[in-house]
C-alpha positions as CSV (number, residue, x, y, z in Angstrom):
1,X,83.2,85.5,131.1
2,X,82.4,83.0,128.2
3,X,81.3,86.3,126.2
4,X,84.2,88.3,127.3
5,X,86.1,85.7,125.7
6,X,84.4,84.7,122.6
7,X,84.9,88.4,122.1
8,X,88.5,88.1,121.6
9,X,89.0,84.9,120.4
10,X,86.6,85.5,117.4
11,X,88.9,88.8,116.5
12,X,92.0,86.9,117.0
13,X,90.6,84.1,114.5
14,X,89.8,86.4,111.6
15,X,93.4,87.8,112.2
16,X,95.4,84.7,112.0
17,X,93.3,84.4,108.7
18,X,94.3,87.3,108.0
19,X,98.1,86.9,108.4
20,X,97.8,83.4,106.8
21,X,96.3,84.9,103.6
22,X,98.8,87.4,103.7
23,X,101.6,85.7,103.9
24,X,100.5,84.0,100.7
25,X,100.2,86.8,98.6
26,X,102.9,86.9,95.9
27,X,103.5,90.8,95.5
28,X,104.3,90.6,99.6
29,X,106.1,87.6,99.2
30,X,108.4,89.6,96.3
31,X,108.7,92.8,98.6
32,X,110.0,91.2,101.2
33,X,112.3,89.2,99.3
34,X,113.8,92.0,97.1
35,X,114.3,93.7,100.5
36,X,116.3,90.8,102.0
37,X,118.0,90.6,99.3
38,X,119.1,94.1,99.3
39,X,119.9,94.0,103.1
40,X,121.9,91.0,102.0
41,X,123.4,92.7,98.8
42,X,124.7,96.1,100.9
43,X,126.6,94.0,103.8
44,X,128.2,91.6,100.8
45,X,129.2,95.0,99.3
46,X,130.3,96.7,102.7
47,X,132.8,93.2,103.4
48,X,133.9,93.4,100.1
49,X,134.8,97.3,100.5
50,X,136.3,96.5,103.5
51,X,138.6,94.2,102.0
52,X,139.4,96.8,99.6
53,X,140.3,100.3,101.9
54,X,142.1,99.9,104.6
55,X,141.8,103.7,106.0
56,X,139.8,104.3,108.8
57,X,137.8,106.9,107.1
58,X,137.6,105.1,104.0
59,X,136.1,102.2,106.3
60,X,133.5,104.3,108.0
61,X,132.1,105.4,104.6
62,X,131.7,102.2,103.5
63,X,129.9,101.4,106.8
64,X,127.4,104.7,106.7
65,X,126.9,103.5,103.0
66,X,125.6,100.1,104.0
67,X,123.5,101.5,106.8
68,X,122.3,104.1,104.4
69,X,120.9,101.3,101.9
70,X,119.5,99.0,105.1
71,X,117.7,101.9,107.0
72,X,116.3,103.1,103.3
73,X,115.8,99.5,102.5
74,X,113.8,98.6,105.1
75,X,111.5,102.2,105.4
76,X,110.9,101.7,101.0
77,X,109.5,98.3,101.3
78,X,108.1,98.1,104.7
79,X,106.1,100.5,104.0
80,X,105.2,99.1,100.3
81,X,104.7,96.1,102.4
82,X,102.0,98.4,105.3
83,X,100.0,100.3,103.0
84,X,99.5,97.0,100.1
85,X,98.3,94.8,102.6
86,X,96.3,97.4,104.5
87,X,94.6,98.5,101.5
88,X,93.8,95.2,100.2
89,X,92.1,92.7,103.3
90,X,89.0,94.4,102.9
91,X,87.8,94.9,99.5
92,X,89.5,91.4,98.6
93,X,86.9,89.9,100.7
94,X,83.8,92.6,99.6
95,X,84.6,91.2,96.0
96,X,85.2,87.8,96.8
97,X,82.0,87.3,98.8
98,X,84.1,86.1,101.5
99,X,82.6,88.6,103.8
100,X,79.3,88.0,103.5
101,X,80.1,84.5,104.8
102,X,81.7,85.6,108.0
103,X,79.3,88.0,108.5
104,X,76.5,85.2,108.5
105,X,78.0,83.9,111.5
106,X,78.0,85.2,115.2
107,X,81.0,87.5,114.1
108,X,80.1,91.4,114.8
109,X,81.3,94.1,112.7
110,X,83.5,95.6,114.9
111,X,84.7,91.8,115.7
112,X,85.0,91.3,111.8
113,X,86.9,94.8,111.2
114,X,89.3,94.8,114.7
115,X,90.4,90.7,114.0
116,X,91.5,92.1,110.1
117,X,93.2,95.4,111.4
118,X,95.3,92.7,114.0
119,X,96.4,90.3,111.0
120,X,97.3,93.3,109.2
121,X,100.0,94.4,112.1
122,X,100.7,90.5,112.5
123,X,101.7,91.3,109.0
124,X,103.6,94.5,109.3
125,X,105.6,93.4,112.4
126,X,107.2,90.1,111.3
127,X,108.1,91.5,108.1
128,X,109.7,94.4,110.1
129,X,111.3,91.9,112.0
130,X,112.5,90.3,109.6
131,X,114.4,93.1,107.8
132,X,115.6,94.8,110.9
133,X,116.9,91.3,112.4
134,X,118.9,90.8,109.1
135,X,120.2,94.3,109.2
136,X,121.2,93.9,112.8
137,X,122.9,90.5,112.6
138,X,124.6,91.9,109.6
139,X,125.5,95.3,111.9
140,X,126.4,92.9,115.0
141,X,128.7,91.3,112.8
142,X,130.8,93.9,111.5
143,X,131.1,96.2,114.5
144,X,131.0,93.1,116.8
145,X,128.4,95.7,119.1
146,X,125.0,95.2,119.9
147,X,123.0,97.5,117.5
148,X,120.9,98.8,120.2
149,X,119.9,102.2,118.3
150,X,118.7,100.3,115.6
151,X,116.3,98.3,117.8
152,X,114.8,101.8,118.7
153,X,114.7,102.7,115.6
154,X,112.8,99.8,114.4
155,X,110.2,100.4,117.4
156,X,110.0,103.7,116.2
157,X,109.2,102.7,112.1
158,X,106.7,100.1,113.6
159,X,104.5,103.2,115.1
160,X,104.8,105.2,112.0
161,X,103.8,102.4,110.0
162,X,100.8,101.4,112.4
163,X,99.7,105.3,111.8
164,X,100.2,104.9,108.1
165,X,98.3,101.1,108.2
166,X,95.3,102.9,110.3
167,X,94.2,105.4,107.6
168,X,95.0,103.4,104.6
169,X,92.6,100.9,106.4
170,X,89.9,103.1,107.0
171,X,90.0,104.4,103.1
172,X,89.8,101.2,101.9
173,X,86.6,100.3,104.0
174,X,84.9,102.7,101.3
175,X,86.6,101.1,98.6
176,X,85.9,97.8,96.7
177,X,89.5,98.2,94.5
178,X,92.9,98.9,96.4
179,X,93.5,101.0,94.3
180,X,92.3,104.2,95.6
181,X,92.9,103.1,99.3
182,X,97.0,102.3,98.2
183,X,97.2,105.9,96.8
184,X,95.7,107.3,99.8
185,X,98.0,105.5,102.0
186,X,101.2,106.3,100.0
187,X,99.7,110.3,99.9
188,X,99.7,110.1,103.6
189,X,103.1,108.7,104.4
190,X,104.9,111.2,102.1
191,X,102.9,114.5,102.9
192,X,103.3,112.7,106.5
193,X,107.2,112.5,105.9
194,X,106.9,116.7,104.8
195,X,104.8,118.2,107.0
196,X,107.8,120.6,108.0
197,X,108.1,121.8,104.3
198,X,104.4,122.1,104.1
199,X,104.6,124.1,107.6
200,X,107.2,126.1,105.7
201,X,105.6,126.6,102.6
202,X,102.2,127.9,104.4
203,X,104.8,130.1,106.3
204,X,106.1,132.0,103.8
205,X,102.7,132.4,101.5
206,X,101.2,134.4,104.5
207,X,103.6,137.0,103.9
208,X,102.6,137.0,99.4
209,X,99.8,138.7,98.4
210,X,99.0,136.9,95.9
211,X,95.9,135.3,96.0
212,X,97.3,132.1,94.7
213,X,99.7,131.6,97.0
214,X,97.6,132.8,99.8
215,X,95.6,129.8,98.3
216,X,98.1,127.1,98.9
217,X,99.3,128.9,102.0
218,X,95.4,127.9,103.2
219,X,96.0,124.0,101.7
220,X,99.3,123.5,103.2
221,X,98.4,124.8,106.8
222,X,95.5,122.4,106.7
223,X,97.3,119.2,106.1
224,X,100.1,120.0,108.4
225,X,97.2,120.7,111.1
226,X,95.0,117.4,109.7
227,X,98.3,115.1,108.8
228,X,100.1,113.3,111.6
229,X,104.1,114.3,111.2
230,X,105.9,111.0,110.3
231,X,109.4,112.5,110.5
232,X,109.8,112.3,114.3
233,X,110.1,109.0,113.4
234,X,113.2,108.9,112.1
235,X,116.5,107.8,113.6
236,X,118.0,107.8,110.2
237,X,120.3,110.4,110.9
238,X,121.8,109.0,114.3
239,X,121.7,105.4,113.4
240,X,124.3,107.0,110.3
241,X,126.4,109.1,112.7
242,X,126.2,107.8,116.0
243,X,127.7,104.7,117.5
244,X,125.3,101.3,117.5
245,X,124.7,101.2,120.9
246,X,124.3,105.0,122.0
247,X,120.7,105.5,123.3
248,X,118.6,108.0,120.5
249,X,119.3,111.5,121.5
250,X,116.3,114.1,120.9
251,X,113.6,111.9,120.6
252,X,110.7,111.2,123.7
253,X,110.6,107.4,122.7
254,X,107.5,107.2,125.2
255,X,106.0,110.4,123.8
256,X,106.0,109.0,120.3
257,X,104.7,105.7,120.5
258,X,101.5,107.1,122.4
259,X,101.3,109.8,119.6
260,X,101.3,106.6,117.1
261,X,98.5,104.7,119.2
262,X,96.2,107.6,119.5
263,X,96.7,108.3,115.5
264,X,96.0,104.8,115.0
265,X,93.0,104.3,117.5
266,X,91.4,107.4,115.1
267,X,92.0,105.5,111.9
268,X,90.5,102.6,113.3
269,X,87.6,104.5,114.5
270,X,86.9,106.3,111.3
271,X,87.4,102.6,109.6
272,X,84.7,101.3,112.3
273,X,82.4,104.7,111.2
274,X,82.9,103.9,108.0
275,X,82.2,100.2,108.0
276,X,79.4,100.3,110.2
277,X,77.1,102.2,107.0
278,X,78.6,100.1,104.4
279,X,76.0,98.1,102.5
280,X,76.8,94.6,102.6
């Protein structure tokens, strides 16, 4: 029992580290208030529109318009905010020697690498909560409705960016610089965001004889197999043409987050794999 729960506790140590450290970092600290401030910015903008128009159209423009900044808002930098701090825990330590301290102690390397992984999602989910609770207090007060959709949506972007955090992660367990694991991670969400195009594109060079294309054809089909498709994702579209408290239409919310949790568990393993044969 004691072992069971030094087990967890150690993990959960290393992660409130994590977060604290985190939360310290200036280039996070400026993402997240740059988004709030944008949030902010769009529902000044929308009143002040508002006050403007008085025609019912002219008024649900100006209200897809500020939804249309928020829901961008918060996917731009939330996910600036995922892969930076994903890419970053590890190799900070490696070159700051930090590791090698924690690692001296009674701290495992699967302890050491699950209790980082946590602080990064500590991370992730309170800045996510913290532009999605601004965006629906600013939604709640405008259309006096409860913003359900948006909560699902937000659920929804948490997944996507847990998939996106997972594989960043596990580059940068090779990587001393965050560099190389940042421009991994951005690669992945945006060939993640267009895996329908790159379904398309491998589509349509079947039928080419060109060796070239048959070439790219061969590239694209692989990385819509390999890449995880971010785009089911999305509420974008409904929480911009749908009423704030209809229930999301066309998505298995269920079906999704398990998708998300399995993607992620395979990150995490390949992060372990990796980690494990790292020198330190």
């Amino acid at each position: 029992m004691t072992s069971a729960m030094e087990f967890v506790l150690r993990p959960w140590s290393i992660a409130v580290y994590t977060w604290r450290e985190g939360i310290r970092k200036k280039t996070l600290v400026g993402f997240l208030i740059l988004s709030l401030l944008v949030i902010f910015g769009s529902s000044f903008l929308g009143t002040f529109l508002d006050a403007t128009y008085t025609g019912d159209a002219d008024v649900d423009m100006d209200l897809k318009l500020v939804k249309d900044i928020c829901v961008t808002t918060i996917s731009i930098f939330g996910i600036l905010i995922t892969i930076f701090i994903s890419a970053s825990v590890v190799p900070n330590e490696v070159e700051n020697k930090v590791i090698y301290t924690v690692l001296s102690k009674p701290v495992s390397r699967l302890q050491y690498l699950f209790g980082k992984f946590m602080g990064v999602q500590l991370i992730v989910i309170i800045n996510l909560l913290l532009m999605g609770g601004l965006f629906f207090i600013a939604l709640y007060l405008r259309q006096n409705v409860l913003p359900t959709l948006l909560l699902w949506s937000i659920l929804l972007t948490y997944f996507e960016f847990l998939i996106v955090s997972s594989f960043t992660f596990a580059i940068s367990c090779t990587s001393t610089s965050p560099v190389l694991p940042t421009i991994s991670g951005l690669f992945v969400y945006l060939t993640g965001n267009l895996t329908e195009y790159l379904n398309d594109v491998s589509q349509r060079s079947q039928q080419s004889g060109e060796i070239i294309d048959n070439i790219i054809g061969y590239i694209a089909q692989g990385l819509y197999i390999t890449l995880p498709n971010l785009q089911n994702f999305s509420l974008k579209t409904q929480i911009l043409n749908s009423q704030p408290n209809d229930p999301p239409t066309d998505v298995l919310i269920t079906q999704l987050m398990i998708y998300g949790v399995v993607n992620a568990a395979v990150g995490f393993a390949l992060a372990f794999w990796i980690f494990r044969r790292k020198e330190l």
